[in-house]
Residue frames as qw, qx, qy, qz and C-alpha x, y, z in Angstrom:
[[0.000, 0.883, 0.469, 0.000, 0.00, 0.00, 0.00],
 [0.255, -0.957, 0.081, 0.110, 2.82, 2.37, 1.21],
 [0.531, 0.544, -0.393, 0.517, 6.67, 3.38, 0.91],
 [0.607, -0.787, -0.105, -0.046, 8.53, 2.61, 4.21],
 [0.153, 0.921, -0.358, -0.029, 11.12, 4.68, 5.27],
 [0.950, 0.091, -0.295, 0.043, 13.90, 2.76, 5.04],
 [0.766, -0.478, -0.333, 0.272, 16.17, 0.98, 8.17],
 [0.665, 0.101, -0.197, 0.714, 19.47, 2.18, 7.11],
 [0.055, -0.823, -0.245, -0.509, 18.22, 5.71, 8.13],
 [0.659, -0.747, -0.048, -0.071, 18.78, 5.41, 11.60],
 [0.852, -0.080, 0.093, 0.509, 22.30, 4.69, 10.87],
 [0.131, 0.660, 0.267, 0.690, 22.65, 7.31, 8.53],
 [0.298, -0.835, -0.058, -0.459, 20.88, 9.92, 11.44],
 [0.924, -0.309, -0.132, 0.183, 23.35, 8.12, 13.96],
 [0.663, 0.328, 0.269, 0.617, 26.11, 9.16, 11.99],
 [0.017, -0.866, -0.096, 0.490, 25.14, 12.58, 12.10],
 [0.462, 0.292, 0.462, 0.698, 25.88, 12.94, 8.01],
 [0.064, 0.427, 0.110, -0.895, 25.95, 16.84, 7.71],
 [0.175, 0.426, 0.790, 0.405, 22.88, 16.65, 5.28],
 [0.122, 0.314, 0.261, -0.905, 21.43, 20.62, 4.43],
 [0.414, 0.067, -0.682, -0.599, 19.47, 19.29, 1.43],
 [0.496, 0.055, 0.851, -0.161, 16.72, 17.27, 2.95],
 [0.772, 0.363, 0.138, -0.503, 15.05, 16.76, -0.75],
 [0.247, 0.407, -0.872, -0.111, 17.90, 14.23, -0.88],
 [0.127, 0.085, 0.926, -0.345, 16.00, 11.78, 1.91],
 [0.644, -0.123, -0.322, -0.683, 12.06, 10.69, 0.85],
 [0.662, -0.492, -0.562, -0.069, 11.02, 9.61, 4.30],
 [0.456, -0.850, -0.251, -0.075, 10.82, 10.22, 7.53],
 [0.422, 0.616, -0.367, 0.556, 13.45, 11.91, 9.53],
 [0.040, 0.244, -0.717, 0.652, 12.24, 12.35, 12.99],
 [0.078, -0.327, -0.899, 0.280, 9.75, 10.80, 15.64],
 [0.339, 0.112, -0.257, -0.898, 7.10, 13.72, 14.45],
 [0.741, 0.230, -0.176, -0.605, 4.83, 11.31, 12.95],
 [0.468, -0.213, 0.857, -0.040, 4.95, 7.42, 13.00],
 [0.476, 0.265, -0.680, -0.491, 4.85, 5.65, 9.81],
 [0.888, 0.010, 0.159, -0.431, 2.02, 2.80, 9.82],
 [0.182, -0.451, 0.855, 0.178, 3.64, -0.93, 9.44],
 [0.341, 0.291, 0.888, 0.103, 0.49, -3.07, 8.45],
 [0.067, -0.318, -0.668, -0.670, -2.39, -2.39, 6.17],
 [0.380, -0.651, -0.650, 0.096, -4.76, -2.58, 9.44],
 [0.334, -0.472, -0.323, 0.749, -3.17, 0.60, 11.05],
 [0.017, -0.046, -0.295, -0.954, -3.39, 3.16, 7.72],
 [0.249, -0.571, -0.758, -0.195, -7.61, 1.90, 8.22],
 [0.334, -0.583, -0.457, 0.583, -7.41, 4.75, 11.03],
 [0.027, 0.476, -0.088, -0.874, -6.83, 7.72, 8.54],
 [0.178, 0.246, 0.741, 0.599, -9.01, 6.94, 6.00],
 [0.177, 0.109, 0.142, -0.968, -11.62, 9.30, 5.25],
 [0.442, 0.280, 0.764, -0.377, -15.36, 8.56, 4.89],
 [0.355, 0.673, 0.633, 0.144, -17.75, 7.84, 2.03],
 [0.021, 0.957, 0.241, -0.162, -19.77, 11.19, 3.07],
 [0.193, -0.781, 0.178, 0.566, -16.25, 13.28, 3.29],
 [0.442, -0.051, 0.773, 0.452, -15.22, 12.08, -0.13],
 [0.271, 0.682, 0.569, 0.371, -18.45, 12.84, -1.86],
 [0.209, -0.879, -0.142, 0.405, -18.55, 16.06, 0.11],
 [0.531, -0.367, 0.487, 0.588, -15.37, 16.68, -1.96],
 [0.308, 0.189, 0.758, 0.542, -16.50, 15.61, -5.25],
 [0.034, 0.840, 0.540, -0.034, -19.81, 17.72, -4.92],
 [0.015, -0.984, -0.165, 0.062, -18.54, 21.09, -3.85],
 [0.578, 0.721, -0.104, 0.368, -14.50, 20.97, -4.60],
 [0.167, 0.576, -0.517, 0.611, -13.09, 21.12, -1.18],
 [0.788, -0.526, -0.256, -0.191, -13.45, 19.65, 2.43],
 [0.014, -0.744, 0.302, -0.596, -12.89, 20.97, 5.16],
 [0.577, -0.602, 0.229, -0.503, -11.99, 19.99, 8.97],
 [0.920, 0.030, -0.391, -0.016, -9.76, 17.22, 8.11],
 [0.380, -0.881, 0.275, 0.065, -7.85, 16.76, 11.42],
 [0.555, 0.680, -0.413, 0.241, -3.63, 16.88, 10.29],
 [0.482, 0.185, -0.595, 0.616, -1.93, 17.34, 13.54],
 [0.556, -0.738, -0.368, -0.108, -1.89, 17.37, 16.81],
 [0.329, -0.941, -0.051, 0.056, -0.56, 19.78, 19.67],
 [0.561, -0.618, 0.343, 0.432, 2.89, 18.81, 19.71],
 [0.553, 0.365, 0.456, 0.594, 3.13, 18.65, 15.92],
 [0.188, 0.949, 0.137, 0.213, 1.27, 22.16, 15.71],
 [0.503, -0.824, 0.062, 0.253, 4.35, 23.38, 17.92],
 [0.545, -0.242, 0.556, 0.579, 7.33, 22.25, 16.40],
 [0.545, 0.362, 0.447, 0.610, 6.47, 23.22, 13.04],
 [0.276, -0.923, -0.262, -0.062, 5.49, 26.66, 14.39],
 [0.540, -0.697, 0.224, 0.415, 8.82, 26.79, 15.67],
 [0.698, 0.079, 0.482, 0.524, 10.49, 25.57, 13.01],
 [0.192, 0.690, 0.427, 0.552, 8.47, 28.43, 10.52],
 [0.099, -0.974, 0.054, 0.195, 9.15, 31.46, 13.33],
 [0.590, -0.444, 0.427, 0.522, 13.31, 30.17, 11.87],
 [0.540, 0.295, 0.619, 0.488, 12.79, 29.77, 8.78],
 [0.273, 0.893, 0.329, 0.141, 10.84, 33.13, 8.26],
 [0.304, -0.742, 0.232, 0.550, 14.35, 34.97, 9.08],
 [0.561, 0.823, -0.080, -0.029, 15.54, 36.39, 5.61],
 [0.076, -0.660, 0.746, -0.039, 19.50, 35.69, 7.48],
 [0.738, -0.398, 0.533, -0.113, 18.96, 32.60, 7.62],
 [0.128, -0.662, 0.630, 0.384, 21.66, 30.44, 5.86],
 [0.384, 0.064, 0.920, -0.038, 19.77, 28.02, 4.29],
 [0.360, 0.649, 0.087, -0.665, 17.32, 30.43, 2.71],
 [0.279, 0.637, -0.486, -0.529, 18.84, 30.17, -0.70],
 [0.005, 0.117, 0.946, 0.301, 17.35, 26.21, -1.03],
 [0.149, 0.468, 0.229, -0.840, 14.15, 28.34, -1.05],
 [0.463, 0.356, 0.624, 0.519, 12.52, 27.80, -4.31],
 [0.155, 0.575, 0.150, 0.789, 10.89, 31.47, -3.81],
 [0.322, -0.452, -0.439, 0.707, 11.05, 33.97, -0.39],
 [0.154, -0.693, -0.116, -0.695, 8.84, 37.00, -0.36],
 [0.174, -0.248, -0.635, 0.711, 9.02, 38.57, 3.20],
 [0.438, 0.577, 0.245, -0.644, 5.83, 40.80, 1.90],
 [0.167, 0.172, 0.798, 0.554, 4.05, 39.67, -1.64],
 [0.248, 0.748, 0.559, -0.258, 1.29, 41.69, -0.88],
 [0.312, 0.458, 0.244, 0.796, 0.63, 44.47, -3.52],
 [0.459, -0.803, -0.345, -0.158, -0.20, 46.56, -0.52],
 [0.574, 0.262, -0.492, 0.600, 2.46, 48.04, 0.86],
 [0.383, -0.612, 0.119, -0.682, 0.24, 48.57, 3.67],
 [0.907, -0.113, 0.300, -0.273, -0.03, 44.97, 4.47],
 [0.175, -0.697, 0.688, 0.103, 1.60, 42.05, 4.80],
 [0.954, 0.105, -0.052, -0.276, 1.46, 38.76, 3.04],
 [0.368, -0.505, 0.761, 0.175, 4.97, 36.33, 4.15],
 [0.962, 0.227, 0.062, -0.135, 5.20, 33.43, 1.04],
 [0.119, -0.538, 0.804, 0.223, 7.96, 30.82, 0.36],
 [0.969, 0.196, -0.054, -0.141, 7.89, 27.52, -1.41],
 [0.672, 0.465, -0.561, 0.134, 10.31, 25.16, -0.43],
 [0.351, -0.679, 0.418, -0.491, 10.55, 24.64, 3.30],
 [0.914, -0.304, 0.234, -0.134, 10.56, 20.99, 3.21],
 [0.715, 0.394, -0.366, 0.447, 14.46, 21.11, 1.78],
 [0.334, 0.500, -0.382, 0.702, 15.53, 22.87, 4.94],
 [0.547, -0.368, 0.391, -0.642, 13.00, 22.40, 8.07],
 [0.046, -0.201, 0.971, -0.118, 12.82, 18.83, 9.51],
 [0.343, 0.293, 0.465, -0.762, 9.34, 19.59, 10.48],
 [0.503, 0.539, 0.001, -0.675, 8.18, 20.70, 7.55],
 [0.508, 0.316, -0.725, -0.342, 9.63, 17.88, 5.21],
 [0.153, 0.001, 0.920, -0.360, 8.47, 15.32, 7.76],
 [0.260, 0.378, 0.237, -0.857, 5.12, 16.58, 7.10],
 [0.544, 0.241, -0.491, -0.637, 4.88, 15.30, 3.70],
 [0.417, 0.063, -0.905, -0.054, 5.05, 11.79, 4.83],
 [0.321, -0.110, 0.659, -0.671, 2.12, 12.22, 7.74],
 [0.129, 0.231, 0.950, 0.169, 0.09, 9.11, 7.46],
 [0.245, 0.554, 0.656, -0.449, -3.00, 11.31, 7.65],
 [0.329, 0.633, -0.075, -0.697, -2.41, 13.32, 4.43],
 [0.109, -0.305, 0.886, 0.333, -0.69, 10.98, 2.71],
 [0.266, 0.392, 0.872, -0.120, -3.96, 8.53, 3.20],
 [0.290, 0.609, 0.623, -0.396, -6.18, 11.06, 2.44],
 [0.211, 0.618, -0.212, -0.727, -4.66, 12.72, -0.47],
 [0.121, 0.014, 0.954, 0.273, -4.45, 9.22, -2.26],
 [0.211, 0.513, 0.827, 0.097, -8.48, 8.76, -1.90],
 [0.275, 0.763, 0.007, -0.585, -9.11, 12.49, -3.16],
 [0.261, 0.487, -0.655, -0.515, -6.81, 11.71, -6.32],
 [0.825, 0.180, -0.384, -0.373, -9.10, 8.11, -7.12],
 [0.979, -0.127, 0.154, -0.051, -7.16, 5.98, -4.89],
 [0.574, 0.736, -0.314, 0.172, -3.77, 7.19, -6.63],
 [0.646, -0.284, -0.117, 0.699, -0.28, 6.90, -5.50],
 [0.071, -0.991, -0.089, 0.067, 0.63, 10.70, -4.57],
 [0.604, 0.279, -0.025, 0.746, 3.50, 12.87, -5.56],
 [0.193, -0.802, -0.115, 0.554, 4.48, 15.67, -4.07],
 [0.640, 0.624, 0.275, 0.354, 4.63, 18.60, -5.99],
 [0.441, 0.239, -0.317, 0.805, 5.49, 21.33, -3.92],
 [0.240, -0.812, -0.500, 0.179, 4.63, 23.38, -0.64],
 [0.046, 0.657, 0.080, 0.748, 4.11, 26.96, 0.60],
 [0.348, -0.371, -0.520, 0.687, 4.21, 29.03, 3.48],
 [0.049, 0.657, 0.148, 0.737, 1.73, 31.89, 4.01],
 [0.375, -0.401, -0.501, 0.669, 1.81, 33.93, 7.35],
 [0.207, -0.741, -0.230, -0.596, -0.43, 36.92, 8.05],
 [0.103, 0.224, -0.416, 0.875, 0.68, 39.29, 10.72],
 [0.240, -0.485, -0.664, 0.517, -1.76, 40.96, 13.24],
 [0.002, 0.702, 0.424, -0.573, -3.54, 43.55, 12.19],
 [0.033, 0.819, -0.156, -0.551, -1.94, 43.81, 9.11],
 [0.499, -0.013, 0.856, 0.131, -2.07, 40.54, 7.40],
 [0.192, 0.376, -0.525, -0.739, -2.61, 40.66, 3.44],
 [0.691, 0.295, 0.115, -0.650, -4.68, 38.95, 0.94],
 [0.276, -0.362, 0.773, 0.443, -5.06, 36.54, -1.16],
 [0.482, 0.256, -0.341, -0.765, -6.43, 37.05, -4.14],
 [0.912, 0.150, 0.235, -0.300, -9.73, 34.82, -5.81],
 [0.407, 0.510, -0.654, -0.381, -7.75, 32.26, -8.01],
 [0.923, 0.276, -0.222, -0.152, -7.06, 28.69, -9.33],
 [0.667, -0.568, 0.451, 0.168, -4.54, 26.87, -8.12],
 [0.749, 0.008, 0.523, 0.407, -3.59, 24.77, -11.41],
 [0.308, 0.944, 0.115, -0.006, -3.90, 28.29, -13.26],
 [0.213, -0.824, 0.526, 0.011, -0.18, 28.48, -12.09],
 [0.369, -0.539, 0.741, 0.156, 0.40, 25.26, -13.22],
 [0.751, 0.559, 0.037, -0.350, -0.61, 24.50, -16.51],
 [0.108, 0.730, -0.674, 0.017, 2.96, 23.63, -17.16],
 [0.248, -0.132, 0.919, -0.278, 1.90, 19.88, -15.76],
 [0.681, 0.122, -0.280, -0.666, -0.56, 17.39, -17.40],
 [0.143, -0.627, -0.549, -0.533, -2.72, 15.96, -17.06],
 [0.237, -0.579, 0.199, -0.754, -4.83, 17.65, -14.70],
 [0.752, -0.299, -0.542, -0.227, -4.60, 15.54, -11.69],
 [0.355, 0.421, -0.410, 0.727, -3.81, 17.32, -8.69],
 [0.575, -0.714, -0.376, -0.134, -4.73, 18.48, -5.03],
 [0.248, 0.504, -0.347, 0.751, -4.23, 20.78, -2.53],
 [0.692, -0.477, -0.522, 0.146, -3.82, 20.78, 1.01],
 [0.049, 0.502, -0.326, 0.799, -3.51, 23.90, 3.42],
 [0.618, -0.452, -0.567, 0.304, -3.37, 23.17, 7.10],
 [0.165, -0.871, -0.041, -0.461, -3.54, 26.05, 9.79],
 [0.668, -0.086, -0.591, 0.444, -1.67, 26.67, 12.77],
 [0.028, 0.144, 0.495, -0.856, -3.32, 28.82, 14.52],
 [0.160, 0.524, 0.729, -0.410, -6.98, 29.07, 14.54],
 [0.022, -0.024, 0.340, 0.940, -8.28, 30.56, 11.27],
 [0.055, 0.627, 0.537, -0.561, -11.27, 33.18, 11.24],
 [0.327, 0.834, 0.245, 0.372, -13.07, 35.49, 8.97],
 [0.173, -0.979, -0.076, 0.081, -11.42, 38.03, 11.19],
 [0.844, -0.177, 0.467, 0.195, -8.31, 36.46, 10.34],
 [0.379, 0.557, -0.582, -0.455, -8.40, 36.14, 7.11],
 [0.647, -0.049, 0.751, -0.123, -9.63, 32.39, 6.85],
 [0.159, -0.037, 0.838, 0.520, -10.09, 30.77, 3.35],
 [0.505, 0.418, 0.351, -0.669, -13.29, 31.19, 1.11],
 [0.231, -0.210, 0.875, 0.371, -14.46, 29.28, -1.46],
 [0.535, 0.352, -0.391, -0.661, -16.89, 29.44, -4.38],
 [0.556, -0.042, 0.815, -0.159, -18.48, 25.95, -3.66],
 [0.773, 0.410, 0.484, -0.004, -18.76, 24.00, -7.02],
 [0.094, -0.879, 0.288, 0.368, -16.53, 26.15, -8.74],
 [0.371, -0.346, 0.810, 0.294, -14.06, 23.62, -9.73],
 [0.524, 0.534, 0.663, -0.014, -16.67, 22.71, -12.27],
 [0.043, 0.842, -0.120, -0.524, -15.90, 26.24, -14.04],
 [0.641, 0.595, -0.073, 0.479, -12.84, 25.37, -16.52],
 [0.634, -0.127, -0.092, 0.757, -9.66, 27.04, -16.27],
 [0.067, 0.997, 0.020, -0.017, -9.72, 30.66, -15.94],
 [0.512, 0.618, -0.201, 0.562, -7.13, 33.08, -16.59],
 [0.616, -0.331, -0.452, 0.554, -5.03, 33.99, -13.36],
 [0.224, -0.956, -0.023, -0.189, -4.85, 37.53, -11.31],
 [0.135, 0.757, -0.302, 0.564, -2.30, 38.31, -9.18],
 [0.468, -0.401, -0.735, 0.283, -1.69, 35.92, -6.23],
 [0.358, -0.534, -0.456, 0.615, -1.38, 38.64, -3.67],
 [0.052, 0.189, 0.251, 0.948, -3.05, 41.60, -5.87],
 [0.502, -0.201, -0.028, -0.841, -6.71, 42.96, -6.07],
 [0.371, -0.098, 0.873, -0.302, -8.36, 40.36, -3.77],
 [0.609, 0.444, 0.614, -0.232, -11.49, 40.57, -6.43],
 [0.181, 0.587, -0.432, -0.661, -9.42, 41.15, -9.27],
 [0.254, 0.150, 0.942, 0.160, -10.73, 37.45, -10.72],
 [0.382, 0.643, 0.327, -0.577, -13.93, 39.14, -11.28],
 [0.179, 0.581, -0.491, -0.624, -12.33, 40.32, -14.79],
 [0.078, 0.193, -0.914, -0.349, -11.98, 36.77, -16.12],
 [0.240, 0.006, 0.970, 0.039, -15.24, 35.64, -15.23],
 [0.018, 0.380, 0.697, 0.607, -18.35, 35.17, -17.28],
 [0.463, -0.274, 0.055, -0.841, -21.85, 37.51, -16.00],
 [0.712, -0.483, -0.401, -0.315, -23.45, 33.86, -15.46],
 [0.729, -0.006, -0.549, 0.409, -20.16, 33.12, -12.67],
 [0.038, -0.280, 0.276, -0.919, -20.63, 36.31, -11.84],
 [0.674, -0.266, -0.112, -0.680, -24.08, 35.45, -10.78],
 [0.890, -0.166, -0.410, -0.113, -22.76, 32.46, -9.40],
 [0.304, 0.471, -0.563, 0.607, -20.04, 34.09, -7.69],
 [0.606, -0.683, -0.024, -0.407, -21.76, 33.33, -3.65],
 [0.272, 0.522, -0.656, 0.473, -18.32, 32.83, -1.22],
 [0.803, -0.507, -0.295, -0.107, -18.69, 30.67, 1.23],
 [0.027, -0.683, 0.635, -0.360, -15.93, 31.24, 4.42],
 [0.920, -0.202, -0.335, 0.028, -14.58, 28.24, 6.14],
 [0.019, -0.842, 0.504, -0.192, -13.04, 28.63, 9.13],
 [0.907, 0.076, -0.409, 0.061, -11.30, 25.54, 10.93],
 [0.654, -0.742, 0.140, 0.035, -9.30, 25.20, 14.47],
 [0.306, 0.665, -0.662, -0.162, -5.25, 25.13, 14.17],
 [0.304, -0.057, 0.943, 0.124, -3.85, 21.34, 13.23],
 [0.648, 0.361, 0.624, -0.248, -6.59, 21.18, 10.71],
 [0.273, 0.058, 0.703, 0.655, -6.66, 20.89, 6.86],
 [0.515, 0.587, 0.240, -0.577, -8.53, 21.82, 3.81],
 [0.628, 0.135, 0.670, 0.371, -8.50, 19.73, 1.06],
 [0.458, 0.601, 0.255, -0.604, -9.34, 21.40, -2.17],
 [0.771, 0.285, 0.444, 0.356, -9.63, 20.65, -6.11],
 [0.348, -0.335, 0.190, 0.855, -7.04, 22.80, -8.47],
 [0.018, 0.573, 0.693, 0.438, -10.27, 24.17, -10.20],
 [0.333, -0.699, -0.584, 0.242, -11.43, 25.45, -6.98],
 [0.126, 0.729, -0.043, 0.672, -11.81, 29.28, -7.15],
 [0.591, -0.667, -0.394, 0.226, -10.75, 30.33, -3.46],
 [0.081, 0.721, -0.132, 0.675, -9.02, 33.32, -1.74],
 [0.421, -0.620, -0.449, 0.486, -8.61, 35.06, 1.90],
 [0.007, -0.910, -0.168, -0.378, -8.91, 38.36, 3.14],
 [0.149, 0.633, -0.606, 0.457, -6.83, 40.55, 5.50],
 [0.612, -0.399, -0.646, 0.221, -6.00, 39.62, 9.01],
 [0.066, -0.716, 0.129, -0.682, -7.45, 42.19, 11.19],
 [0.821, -0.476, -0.305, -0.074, -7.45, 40.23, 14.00],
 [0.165, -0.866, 0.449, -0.146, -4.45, 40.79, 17.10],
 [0.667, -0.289, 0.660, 0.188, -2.91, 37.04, 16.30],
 [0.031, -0.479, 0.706, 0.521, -1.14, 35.85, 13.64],
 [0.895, 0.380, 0.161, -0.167, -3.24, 33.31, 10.57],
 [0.096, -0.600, 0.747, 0.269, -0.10, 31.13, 10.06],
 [0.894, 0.292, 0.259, -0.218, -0.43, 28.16, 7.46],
 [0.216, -0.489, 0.755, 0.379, 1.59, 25.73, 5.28],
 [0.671, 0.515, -0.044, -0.532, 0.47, 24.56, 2.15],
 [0.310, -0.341, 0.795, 0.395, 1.46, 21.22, 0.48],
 [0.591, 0.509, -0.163, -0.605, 0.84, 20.34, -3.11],
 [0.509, -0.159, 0.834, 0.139, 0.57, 16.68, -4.58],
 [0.599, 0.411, -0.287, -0.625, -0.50, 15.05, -8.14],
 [0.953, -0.028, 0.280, -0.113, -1.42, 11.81, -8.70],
 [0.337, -0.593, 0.597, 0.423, 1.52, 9.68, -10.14],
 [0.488, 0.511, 0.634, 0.315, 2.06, 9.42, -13.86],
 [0.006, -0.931, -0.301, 0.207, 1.58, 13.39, -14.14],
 [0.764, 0.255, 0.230, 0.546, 3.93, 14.69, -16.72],
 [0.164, -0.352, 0.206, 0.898, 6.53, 18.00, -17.63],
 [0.516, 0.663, 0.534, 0.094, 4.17, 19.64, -20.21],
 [0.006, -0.973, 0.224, 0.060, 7.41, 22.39, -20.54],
 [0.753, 0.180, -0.296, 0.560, 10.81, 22.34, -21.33],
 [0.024, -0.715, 0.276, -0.642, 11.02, 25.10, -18.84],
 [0.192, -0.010, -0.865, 0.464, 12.19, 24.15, -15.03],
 [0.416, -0.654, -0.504, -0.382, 8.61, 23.70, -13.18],
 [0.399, -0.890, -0.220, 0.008, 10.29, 25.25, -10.25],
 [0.242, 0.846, -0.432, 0.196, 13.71, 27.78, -9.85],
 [0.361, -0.566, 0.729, -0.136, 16.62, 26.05, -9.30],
 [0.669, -0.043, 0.741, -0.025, 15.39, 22.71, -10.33],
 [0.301, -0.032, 0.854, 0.423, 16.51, 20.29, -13.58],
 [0.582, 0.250, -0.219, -0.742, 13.93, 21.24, -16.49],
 [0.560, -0.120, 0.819, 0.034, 12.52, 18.06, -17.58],
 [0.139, -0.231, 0.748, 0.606, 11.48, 17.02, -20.95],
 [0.688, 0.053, 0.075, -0.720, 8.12, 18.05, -22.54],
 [0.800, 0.074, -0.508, -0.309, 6.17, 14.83, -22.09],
 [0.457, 0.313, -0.791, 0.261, 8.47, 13.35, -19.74],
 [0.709, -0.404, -0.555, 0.160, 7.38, 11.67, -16.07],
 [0.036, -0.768, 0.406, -0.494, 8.02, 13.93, -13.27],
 [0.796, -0.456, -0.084, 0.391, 10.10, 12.13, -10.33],
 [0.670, 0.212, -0.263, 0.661, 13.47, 12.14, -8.91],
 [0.414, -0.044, -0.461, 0.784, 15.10, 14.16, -6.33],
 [0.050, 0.005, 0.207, -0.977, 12.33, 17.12, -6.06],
 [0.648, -0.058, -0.369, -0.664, 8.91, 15.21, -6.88],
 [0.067, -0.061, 0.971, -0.222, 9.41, 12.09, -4.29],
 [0.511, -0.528, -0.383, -0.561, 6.38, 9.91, -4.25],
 [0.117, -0.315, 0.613, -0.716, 4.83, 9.80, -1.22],
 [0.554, 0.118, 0.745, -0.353, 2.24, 6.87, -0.98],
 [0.401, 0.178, -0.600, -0.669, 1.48, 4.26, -2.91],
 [0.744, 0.015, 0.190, -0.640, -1.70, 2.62, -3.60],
 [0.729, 0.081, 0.677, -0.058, -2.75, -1.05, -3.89],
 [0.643, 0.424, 0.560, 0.305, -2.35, -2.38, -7.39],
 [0.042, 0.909, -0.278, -0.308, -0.28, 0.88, -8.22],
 [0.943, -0.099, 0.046, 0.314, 2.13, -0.87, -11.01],
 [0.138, 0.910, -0.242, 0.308, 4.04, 2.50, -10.87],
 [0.843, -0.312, -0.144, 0.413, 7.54, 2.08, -9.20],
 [0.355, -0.891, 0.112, 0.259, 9.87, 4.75, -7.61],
 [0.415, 0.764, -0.280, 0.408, 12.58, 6.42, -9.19],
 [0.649, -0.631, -0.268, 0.331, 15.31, 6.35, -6.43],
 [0.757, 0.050, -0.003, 0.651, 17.44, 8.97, -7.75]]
């Protein structure tokens, strides 16, 4: 059913190999999370029927718990280090904005890449609970990772994010068979700035993209008078250690955070395996272009759970 991490690791972490790259290692790293050993144990994260259809119906679902207390900490910690702009590691980063808002009133932190350089955070990919559940969103697939994000909203001064598409940014990949997962760590609120979402949406088609962190209703432009008429936002808020699943169709967004605590969150992206380079351009800075047509794996695409009667097999390089 699964990829387990393998023994020699423990040697290997024993050893204390000076490893600053972790998108060399595709598995765990530390006691974080605890990797299932039988078929019977993964039976604990599996999501329901109902949440599934819930999915398929409206394009997103919400309240899946991710983590619990001592996870929310540590990676909390980990992401007050990582957000330092000194820090020496930065530069395996795939992109650092200390402010992406187009506000220069407000603030909007983004990064992609945190799981080459935070233990936490690259642990994370392998938590049996997404891992499980991102498979039965994608049909039952084996999952790839494609890549995560970090967004952080200050206090009082916490930025937007514009309406968009998720796979609008990544057309560059085919087919379309993707999913996205954004987990809070701290209690998100409308007051906040909590996600919103345009139930059924994903049904839409591709639109044309805005500005991640520009006119929050700058989507408006692209869509038709009936979407407009269908435009009817639903907020969702959700307690921290929880998820939101959603499909890369799904038209969503946040507003500011006026609120006096921080709306921290980490974002990981996966695609079912089999999901190809549909560019000769790199699909993310810094990394190996790959060849229109070609298979994405290898060193920045690990998979991360595979399904029953999956005859896909792992690249290890």
């Amino acid at each position: 059913m699964s990829i387990k991490p393998p023994k020699f690791y423990i040697y290997i972490k024993k050893m204390e190999i000076d490893v600053h790259d972790l998108s060399h290692i595709h598995h765990l790293i530390d006691d974080l999370f605890s990797w299932p050993e039988s078929p019977g144990e993964w039976e604990q994260y599996r999501l329901t029927g109902d949440q599934v259809d819930f999915f398929r119906e409206n394009g997103y679902l919400a309240g899946v718990k991710m983590l619990d207390e001592r996870q929310i900490e540590a990676i909390k910690k980990e992401l007050g280090e990582l957000m330092n702009p000194g820090n020496e590691l930065n530069p395996l980063f795939y992109e650092f904005h200390t402010n992406e808002s187009a506000d220069e009133n407000t603030i909007l932190f983004h990064a992609l890449g945190a799981w080459r350089i935070g233990t936490a955070l690259h642990d994370v990919l392998w938590n049996p609970r997404f891992v499980m559940a991102s498979s039965q969103l994608l049909g039952n697939a084996s999952v790839r990772f494609w890549h995560d994000q970090l967004f952080c909203k200050p206090p009082k001064k916490g930025g937007v994010v514009a309406w968009h598409q998720d796979y609008s940014y990544w057309t560059r990949t085919k087919p379309l068979a993707h999913l996205t997962c954004w987990c809070g760590l701290d209690d998100s609120t409308v007051e906040n700035g909590c996600l919103r979402y345009v139930p059924g949406s994903h049904r839409w088609g591709l639109l044309d993209k805005p500005q991640l962190a520009g006119d929050l209703m700058g989507i408006m432009d692209f869509l038709t008078p009936e979407q407009q008429t269908e435009f009817h936002p639903v907020p969702v808020e959700t307690k921290a250690g929880e998820a939101i699943f959603h499909h890369p169709l799904m038209l969503h967004g946040s507003g500011e955070n006026k609120s006096s605590q921080p709306r921290r969150a980490f974002v990981i992206n996966v695609f079912a395996d089999g999901v190809y380079a549909d560019s000769t351009e790199a699909l993310l800075t810094g990394v190996p272009p790959f060849k229109k047509g070609e298979k994405i794996t290898g060193q920045f695409f690990p998979l991360l759970f595979k399904a029953d009667g999956d005859p896909m097999t792992e690249s290890r390089n």
